[in-house]
C-alpha positions in Angstrom: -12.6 7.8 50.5 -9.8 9.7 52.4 -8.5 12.3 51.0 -5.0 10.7 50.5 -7.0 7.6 48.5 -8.9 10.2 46.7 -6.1 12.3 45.7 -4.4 9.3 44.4 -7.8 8.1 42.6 -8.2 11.6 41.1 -4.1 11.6 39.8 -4.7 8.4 37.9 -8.3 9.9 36.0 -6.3 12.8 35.5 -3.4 10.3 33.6 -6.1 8.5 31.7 -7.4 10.7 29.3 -6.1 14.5 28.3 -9.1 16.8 29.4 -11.4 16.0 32.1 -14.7 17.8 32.8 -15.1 18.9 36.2 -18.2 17.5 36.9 -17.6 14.2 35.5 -14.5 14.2 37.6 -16.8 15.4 40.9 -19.1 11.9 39.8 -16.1 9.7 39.4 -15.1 10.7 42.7 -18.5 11.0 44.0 -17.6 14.4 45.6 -18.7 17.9 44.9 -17.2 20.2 42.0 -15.7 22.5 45.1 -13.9 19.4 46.9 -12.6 18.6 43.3 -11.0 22.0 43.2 -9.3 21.7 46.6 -7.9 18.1 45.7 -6.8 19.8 42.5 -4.9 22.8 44.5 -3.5 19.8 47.0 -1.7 17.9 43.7 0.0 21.5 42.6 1.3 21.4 45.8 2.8 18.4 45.5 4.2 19.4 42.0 1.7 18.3 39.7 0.9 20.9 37.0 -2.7 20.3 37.0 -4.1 23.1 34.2 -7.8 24.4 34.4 -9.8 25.0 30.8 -12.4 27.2 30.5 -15.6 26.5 28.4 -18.9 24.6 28.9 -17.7 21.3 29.7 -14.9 23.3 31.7 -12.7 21.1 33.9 -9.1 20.2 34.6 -5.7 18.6 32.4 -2.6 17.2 33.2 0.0 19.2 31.7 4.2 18.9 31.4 5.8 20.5 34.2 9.6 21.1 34.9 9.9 17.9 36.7 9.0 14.8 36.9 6.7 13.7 39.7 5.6 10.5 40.7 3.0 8.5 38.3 0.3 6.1 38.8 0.7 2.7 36.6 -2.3 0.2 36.7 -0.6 -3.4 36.6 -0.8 -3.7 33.0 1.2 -0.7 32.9 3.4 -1.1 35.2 5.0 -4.7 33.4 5.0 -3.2 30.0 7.0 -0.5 31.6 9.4 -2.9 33.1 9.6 -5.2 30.2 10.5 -2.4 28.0 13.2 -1.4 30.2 14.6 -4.8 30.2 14.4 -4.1 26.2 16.5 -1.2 26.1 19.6 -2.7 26.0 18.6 -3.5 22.5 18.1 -0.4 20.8 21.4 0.6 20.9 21.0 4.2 21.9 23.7 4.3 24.9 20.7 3.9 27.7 21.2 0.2 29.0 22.4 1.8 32.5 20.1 4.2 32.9 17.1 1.8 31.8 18.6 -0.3 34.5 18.4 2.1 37.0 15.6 2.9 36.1 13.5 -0.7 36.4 15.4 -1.0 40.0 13.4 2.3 40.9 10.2 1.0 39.7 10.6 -2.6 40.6 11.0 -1.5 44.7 7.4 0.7 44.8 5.6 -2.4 43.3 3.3 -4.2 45.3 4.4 -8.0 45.6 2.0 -9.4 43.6 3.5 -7.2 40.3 6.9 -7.8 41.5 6.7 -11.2 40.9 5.0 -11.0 37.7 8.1 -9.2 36.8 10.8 -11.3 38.3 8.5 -14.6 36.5 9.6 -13.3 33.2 13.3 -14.3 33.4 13.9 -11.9 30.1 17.6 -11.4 29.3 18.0 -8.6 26.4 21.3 -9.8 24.8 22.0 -6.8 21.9 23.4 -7.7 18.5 27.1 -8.2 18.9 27.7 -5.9 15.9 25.0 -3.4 16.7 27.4 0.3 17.4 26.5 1.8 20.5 24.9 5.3 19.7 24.9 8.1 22.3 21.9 9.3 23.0 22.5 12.9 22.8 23.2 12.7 19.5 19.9 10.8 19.2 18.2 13.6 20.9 19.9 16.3 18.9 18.9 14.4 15.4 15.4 14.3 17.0 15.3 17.8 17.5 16.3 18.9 13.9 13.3 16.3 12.7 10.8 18.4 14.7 12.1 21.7 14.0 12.9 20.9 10.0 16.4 22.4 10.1 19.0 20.8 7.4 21.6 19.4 9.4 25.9 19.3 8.5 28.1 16.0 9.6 31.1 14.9 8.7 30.5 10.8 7.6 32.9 8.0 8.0 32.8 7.0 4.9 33.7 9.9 3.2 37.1 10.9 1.7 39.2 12.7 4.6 39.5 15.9 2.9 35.4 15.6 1.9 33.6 19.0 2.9 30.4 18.3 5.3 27.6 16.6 4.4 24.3 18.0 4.2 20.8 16.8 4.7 17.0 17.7 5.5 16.4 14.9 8.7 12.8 13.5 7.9 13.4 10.0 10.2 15.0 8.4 12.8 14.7 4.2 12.5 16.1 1.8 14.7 16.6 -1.6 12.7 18.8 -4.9 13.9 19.9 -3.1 16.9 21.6 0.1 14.7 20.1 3.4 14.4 19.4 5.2 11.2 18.5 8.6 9.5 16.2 8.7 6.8 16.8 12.2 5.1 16.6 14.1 1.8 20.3 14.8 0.5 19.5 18.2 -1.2 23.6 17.8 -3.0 22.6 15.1 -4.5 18.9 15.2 -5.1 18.1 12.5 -3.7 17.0 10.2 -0.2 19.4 8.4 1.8 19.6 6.2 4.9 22.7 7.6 6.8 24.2 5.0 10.1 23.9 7.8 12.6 27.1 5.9 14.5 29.0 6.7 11.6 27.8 10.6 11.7 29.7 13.3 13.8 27.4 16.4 14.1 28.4 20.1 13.5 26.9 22.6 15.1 25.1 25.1 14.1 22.6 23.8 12.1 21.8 24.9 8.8 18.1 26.7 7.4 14.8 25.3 8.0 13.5 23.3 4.8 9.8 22.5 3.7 9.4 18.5 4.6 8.5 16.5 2.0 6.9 13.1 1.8 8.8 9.7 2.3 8.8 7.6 -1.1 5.2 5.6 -0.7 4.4 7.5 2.4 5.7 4.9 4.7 9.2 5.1 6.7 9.0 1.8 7.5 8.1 -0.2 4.1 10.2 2.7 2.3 13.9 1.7 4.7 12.8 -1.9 4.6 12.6 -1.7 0.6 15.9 0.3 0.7 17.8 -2.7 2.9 16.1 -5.4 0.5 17.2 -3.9 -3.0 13.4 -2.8 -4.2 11.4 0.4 -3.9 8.0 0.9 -2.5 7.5 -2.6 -1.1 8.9 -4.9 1.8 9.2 -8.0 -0.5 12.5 -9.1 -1.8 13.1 -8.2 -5.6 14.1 -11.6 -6.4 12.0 -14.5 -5.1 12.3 -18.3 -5.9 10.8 -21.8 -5.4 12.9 -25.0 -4.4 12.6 -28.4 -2.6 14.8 -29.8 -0.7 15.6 -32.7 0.7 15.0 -31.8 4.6 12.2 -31.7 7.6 10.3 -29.1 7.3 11.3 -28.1 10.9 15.2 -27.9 10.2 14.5 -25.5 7.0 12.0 -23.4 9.0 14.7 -22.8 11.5 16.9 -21.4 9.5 14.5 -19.5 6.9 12.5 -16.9 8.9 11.3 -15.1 5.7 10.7 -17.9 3.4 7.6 -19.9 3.5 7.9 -23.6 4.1 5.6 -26.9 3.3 6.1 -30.1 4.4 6.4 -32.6 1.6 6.6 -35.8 3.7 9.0 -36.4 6.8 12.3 -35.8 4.5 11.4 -33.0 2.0 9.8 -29.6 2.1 9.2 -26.9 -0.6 10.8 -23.7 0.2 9.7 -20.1 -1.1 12.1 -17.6 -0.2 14.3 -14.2 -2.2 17.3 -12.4 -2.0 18.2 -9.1 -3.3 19.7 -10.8 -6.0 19.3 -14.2 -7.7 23.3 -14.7 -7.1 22.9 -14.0 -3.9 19.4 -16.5 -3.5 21.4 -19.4 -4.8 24.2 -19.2 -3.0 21.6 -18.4 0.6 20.2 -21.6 -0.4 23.4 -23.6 -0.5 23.7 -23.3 3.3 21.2 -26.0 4.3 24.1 -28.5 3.1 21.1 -31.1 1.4 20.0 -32.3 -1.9 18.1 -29.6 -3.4 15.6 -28.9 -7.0 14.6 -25.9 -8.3 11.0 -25.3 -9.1 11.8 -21.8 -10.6 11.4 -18.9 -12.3 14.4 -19.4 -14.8 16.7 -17.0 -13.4 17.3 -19.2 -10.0 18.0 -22.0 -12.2 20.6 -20.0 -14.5 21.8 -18.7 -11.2 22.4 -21.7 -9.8 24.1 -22.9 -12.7 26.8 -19.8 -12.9 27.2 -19.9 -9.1 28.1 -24.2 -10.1 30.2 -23.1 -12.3 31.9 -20.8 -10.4 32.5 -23.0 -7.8 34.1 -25.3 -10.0 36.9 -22.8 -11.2 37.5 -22.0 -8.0 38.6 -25.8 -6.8 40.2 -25.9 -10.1 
């Protein structure tokens, strides 16, 4: 190879894996260990920070430098990074111009054949129109008191105006639905809470460092999921029922992405589905406008029956 092929061949090894023997690195490249060393000395020229480790198997790392250089993506790599910055616009963290940027950057060093692979996908990210739009420093200052395990103050929106600042130990940040949330310990009131980190305003300094301890059943994401569903330690809803109604199974399905659905012939299906309530089931399952039967447990039917009733007051 050239040396400007094998530099290039020798950046990518180096990006594959953390530590890389030298001699390995010499066979890869089918070079001696003392070529290796000057292609090494030619890529901290060009900004690399290429880091030497001593030992027996001693050889040569990638480490973080003060800069970004250029990278080296193989082609799978190179269209999840573009697809990903197409997805950006979703998360809601105030980045959709700068992810655009960004693809526009990568998109021009691509060889054609990737290029098109990209353009081929046709993907539009269209965010929630609810979804608050988060700046990302705040994101990156939340972040920072996570890894660093210092109690954070804020002032929340929903708090009375003359309310003093709120404290709390940041274990988690979680995007979910196109919002961003905190998962933290409130030490005040002795308890977790999910805060909407759009409706947080920061004060600086922070507070002490804390001790972190352990999410309620060790998962962030089964514990918020619970939280948002009205049960504790599982994803499932706390109040799940059994009806059939009198659709396709392919109009229910469209409009149940949780529940389970079985065909019972072209013009009925049996749907298994919850709420976090049995109020709130009963009335969910009033929106498919079709004759319906409840299979169970008890509580959908008595549900059904007060939510009937109420109905019937109101028109009254």
């Amino acid at each position: 190879m050239t040396t400007s092929s094998r530099l290039l061949t020798l950046l990518s090894l180096l990006q594959a894996r953390r530590d890389w023997p030298g001699g390995l690195l010499a066979e890869r490249l089918d070079v001696s260990p003392r070529t290796v060393r000057r292609d090494v000395d030619r890529l901290r020229g060009l900004g690399y920070p290429v880091e030497a480790f001593r030992g027996p198997d001693g050889g040569y790392r990638l480490a973080a430098g003060t800069e970004l250089p250029p990278l080296l993506f193989d082609d799978d790599q190179a269209v999840a990074v573009a697809v990903a910055l197409r997805l950006a616009a979703l998360s809601g963290a105030g980045i959709a111009e700068a992810a655009v940027r960004a693809l526009t950057t990568v998109r021009q060093v691509m060889p054609p054949r990737l290029r098109h692979r990209i353009d081929d996908l046709e993907l539009t990210a269209i965010p929630p129109a609810s979804a608050p739009r988060v700046d990302s420093s705040v994101l990156t200052t939340l972040s920072a008191a996570v890894r660093s395990r210092e109690t954070i103050r804020f002032d929340y929106a929903e708090a009375e105006p003359a309310a003093p600042p709120r404290r709390a130990e940041p274990h988690h940040l979680v995007a979910r639905s196109g919002r961003w949330y905190l998962v933290a310990w409130d030490p005040d009131r002795a308890d977790w809470r999910i805060f909407r980190v759009d409706r947080m305003r920061l004060r600086i300094p922070n507070g002490p460092r804390f001790t972190p301890r352990e999410v309620p059943g060790g998962d962030v994401a089964t514990f918020v999921t619970g939280r948002f569903r009205g049960a504790l330690g599982t994803t499932q809803w706390p109040c799940r029922g059994e009806v059939v109604i009198d659709l396709p199974a392919g109009d229910v399905s469209a409009h149940e992405p949780d529940g389970v659905v079985e065909p019972l012939g072209p013009d009925r299906s049996r749907l298994t589905t919850g709420s976090w309530s049995w109020i709130g089931l009963a009335a969910a399952l009033g929106r498919f406008d079709a004759e319906l039967e409840v299979v169970g447990p008890v509580e959908l039917t008595d549900a059904c029956a007060a939510l009937a009733a109420r109905y019937a007051r109101a028109v009254t």
